[in-house]
C-alpha positions as CSV (number, residue, x, y, z in Angstrom):
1,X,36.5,-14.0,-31.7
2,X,40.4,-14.9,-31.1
3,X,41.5,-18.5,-32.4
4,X,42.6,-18.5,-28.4
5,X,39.2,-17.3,-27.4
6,X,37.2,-20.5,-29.6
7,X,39.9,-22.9,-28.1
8,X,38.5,-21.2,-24.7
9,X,35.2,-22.5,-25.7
10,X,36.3,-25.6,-26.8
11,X,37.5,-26.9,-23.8
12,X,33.6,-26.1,-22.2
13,X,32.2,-28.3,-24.6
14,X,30.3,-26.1,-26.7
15,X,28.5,-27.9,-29.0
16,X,28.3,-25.0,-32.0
17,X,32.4,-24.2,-31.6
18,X,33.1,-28.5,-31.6
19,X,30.5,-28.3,-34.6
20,X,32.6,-25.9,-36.3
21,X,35.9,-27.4,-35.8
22,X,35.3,-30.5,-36.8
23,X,33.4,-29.1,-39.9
24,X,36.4,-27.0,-40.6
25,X,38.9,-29.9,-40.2
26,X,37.0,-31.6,-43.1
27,X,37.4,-29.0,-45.5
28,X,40.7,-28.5,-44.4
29,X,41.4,-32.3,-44.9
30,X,42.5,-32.7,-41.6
31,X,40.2,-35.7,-40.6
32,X,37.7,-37.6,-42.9
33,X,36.1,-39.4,-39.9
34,X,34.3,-38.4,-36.7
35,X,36.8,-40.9,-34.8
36,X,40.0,-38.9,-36.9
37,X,38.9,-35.9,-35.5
38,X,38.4,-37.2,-31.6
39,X,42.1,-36.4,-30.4
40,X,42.4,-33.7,-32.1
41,X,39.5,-32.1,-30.8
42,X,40.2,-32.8,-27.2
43,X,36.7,-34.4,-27.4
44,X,35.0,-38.0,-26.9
45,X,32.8,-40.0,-29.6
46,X,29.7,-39.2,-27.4
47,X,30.6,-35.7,-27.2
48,X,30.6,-35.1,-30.8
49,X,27.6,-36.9,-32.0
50,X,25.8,-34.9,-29.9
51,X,27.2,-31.8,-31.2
52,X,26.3,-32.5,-34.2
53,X,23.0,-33.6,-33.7
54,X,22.0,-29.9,-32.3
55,X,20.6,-29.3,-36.0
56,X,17.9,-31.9,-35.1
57,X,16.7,-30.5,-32.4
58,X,13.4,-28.1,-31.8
59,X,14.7,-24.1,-32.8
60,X,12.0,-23.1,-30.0
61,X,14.3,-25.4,-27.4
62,X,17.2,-24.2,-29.1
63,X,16.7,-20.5,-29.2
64,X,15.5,-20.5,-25.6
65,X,19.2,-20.8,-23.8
66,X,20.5,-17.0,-23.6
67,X,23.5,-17.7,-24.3
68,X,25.1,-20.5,-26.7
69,X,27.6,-21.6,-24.9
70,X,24.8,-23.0,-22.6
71,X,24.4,-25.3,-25.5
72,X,26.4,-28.4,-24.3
73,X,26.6,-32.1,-25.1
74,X,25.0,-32.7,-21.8
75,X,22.1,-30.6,-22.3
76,X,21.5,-31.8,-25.7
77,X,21.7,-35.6,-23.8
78,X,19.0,-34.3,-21.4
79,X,17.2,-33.0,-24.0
80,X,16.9,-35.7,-26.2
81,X,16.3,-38.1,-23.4
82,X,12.9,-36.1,-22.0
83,X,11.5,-35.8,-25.7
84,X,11.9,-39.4,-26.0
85,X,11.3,-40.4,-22.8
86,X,7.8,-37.9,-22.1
87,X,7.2,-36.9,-26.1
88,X,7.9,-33.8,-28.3
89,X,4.2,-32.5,-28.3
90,X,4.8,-32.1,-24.1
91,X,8.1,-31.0,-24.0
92,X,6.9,-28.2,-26.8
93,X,4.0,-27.6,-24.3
94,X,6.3,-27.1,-21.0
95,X,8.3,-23.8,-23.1
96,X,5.2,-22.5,-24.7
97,X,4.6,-20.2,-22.4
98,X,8.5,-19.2,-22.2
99,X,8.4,-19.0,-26.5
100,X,5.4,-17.3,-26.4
101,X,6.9,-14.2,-24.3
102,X,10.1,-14.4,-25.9
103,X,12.2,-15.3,-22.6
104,X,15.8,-16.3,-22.7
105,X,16.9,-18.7,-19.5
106,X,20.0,-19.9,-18.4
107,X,21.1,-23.6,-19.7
108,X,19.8,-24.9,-15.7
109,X,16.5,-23.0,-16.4
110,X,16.1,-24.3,-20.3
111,X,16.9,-27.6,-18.9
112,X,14.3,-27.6,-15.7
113,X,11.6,-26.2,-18.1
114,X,12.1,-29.2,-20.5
115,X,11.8,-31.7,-17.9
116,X,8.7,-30.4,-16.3
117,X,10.2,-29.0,-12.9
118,X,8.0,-25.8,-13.0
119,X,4.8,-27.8,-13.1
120,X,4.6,-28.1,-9.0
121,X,5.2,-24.3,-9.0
122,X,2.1,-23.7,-11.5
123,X,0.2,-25.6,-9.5
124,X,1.2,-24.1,-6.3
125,X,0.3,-20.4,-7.9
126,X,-3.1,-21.7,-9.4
127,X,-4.4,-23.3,-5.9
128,X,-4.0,-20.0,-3.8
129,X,-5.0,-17.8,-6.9
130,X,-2.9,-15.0,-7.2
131,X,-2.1,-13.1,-10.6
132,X,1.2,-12.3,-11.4
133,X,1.1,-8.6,-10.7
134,X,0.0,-9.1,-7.4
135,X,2.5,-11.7,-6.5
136,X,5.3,-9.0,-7.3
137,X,3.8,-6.0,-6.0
138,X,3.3,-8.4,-2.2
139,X,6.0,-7.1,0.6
140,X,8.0,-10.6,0.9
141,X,7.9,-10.7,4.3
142,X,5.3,-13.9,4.9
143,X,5.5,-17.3,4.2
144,X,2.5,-16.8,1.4
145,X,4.6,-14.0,-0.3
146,X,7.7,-15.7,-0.3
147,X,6.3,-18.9,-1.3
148,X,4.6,-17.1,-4.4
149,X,7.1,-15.3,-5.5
150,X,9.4,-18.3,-5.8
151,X,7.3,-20.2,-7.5
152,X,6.3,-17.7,-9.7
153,X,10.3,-16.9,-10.4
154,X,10.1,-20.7,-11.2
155,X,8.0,-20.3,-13.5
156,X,9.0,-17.8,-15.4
157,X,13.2,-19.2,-15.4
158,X,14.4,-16.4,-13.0
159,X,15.7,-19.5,-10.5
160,X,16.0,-23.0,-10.6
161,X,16.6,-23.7,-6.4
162,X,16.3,-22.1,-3.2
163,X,19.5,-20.6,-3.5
164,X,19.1,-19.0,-7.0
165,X,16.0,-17.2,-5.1
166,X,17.9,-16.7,-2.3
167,X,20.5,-15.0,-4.1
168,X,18.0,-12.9,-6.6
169,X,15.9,-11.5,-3.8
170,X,18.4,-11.4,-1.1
171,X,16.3,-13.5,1.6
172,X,18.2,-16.5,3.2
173,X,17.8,-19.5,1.6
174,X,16.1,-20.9,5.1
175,X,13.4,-18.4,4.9
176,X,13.2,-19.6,1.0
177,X,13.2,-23.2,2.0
178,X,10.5,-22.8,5.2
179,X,7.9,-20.8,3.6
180,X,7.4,-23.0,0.4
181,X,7.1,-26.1,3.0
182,X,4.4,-24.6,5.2
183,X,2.3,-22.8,2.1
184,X,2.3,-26.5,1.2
185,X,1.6,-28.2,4.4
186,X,-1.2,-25.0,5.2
187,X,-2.9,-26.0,1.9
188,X,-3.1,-29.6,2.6
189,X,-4.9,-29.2,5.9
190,X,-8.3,-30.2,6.4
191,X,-8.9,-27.0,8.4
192,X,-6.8,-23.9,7.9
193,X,-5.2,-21.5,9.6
194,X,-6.1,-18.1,8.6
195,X,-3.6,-16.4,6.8
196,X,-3.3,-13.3,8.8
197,X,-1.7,-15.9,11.1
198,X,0.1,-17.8,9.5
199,X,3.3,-16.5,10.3
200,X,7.0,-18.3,10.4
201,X,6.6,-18.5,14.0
202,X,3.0,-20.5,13.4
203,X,4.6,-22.2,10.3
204,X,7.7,-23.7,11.5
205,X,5.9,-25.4,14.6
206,X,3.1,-27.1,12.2
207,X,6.5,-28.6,10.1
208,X,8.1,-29.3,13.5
209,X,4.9,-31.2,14.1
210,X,4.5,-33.1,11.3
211,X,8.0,-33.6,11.2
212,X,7.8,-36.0,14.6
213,X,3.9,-36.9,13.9
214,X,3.8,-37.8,10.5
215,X,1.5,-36.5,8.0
216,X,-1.0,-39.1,9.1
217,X,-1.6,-38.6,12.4
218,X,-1.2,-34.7,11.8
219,X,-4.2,-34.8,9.4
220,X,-6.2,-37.1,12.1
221,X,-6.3,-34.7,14.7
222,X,-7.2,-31.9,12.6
223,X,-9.9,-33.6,11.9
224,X,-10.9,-34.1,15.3
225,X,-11.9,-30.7,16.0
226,X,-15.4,-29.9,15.3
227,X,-16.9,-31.1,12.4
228,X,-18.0,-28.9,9.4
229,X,-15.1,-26.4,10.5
230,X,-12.6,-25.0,7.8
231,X,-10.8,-22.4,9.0
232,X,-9.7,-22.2,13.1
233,X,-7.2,-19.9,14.8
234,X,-4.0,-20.6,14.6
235,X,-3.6,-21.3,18.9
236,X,-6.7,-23.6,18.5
237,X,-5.1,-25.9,15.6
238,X,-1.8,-26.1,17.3
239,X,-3.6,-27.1,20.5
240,X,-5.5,-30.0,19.1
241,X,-2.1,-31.3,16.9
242,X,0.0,-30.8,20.4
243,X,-2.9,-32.8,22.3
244,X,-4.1,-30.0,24.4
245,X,-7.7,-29.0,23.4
246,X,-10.7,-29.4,25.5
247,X,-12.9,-32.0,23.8
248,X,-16.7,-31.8,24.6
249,X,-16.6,-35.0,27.7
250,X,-13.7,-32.9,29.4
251,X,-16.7,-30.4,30.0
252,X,-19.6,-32.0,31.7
253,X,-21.4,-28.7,32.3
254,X,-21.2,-25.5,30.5
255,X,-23.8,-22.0,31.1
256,X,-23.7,-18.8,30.6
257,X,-25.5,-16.2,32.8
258,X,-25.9,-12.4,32.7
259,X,-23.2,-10.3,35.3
260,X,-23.9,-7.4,37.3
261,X,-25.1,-4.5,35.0
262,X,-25.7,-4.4,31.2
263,X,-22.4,-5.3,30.2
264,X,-21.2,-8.3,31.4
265,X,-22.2,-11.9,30.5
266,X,-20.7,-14.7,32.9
267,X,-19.5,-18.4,31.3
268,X,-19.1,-21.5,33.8
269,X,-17.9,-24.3,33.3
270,X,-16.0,-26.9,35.0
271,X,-12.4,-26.4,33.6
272,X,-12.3,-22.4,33.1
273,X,-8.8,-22.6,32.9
274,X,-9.5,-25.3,29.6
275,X,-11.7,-23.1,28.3
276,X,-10.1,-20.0,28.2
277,X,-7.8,-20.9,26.1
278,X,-10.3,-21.1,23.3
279,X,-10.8,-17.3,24.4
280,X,-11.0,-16.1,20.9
281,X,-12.9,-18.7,18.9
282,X,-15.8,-17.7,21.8
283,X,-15.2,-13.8,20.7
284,X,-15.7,-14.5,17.2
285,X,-18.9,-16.9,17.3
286,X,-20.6,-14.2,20.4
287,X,-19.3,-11.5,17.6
288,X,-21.5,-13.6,14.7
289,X,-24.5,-13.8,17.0
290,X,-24.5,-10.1,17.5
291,X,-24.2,-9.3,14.1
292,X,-27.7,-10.8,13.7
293,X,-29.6,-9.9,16.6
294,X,-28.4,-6.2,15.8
295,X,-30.4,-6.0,12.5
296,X,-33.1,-3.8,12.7
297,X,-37.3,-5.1,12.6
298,X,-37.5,-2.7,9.6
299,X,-34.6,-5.3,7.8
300,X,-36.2,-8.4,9.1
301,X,-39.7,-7.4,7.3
302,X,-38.4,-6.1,4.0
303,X,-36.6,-9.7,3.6
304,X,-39.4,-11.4,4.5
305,X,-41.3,-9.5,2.2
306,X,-39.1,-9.9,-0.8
307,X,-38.6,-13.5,0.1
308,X,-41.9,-14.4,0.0
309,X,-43.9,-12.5,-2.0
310,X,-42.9,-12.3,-6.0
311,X,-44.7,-9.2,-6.4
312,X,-42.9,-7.5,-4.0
313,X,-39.9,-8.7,-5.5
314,X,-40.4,-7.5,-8.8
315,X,-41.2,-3.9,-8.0
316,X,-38.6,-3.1,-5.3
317,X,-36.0,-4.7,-8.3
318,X,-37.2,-2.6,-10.5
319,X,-37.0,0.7,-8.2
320,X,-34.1,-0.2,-7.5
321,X,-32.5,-0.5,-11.1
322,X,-34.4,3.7,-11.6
């Protein structure tokens, strides 16, 4: 490299090139004090103790910045301030991972590892339970994929931000933003929506909601639906948080008869209009009981059977392993 090219790097602080200047310059005899060597340098006190304290540093914190200009007094500040501030042991623990696979970040990345900032993103990947490999092979074109695959970029240094993700996978930094807020509302819910329809139409009303709610009064009326239920569709949540579900004294009377001919079944009630709106939570449970009056005698018997008698048990398991 030039002389012009290490004055290049002087001026961004560099801690290895101020290092080797001021090194230099006492050899040379041109300073025999750090505070001889501050004008020169174009450099504060601060500045260069930190430089020169790069030495002391971890080489596994050291060698993860991809390039060494990255190096800078400020990072080595930040650096030294976490490990004294959470420990060495955890600091060494937070790039283990990032050593281990022999990853190279960018002086943001380095310094957001160090400090712990990719902790909410493991956690985030570890409570919906997706593997890497599927989280990149996924179509990013749901809150759940995008959400994963940003925090999964977190994790791994690709992106400290929205808009580093934004820029990398060329989604706007809104999408970015929206689906890593409603993956995180969604999982806080007492009862979810399924995730087939949790869209960013679905999504962005539930964070409108809980926007003018608060996450209080949000969480108490999903709790008012029916007790014992986890999962509801996504119409049925947003009616109960918008105020609008049925609730069982809004229906004094509610019976269903049999049609005209074989294929029609007949619900009254006293607000139809109410309860239609629940249209496909009735589907799905009628859809549940059919599933079990369809099961053949012959079924029935053999479970009863097997159930009851050990016997039984024992020789159909072993036929079954022939």
């Amino acid at each position: 490299m030039t002389p012009d090219g290490l004055l290049r790097q002087l001026r961004k602080r560099n801690c290895f090139i101020i290092a080797h200047y001021y090194k230099d310059g006492l050899i040379k005899g041109k300073w025999t004090t750090q505070k001889g060597a501050l004008a020169a340098l174009g450099v504060s006190q601060a500045e260069l103790s930190l430089a020169l304290n790069v030495a002391a540093l971890p080489a596994g914190v050291i060698g993860l910045f991809e390039s060494p200009t990255g190096v800078t007094p400020y990072s080595v500040r930040v650096i030294r301030e976490v490990i004294a501030r959470d420990g060495l042991q955890t600091v060494l623990q937070r790039i283990g991972e990032h050593v281990a696979a022999g990853r190279k970040l960018s002086a943001r990345a380095v310094l957001a590892t160090i400090k712990g900032q990719g902790s909410v993103s493991r956690r985030a990947l570890r409570c919906f339970g997706n593997p890497e490999n599927k989280v990149l092979k996924k179509t990013l074109d749901s809150p759940r994929n995008i959400s994963d695959r940003y925090h999964l970029g977190v994790t791994r240094g690709e992106w400290t931000s929205y808009s580093g993700c934004a820029r990398a996978l060329d989604i706007s930094r809104k999408n970015i933003r929206d689906a890593v807020h409603i993956m995180a509302l969604w999982g806080s819910l007492p009862v979810r929506i399924s995730e087939a329809e949790l869209t960013f139409t679905v999504g962005r009303k539930l964070l409108a909601l809980d926007k003018e709610l608060g996450r209080q009064v949000l969480f108490q009326r999903v709790r008012s639906l029916s007790p014992g239920v986890r999962e509801a569709t996504a119409e049925t949540v947003l009616r109960e948080l918008n105020g609008q579900n049925v609730h069982p004294s809004d229906l004094s009377r509610i019976r269903i008869r049999k049609g005209r001919g074989t294929r029609r079944l007949i619900i009254e009630c006293s607000d139809a209009g109410a309860l239609f709106g629940y249209r496909r939570d009735l589907e799905r449970a009628m859809r549940s009981v059919m599933k079990k009056v369809s099961v053949s005698p012959e079924y029935i018997e053999v479970e009863r059977l097997i159930s009851n008698d050990p016997s039984f048990k024992a020789v159909f398991l072993q036929g079954s392993t022939r």
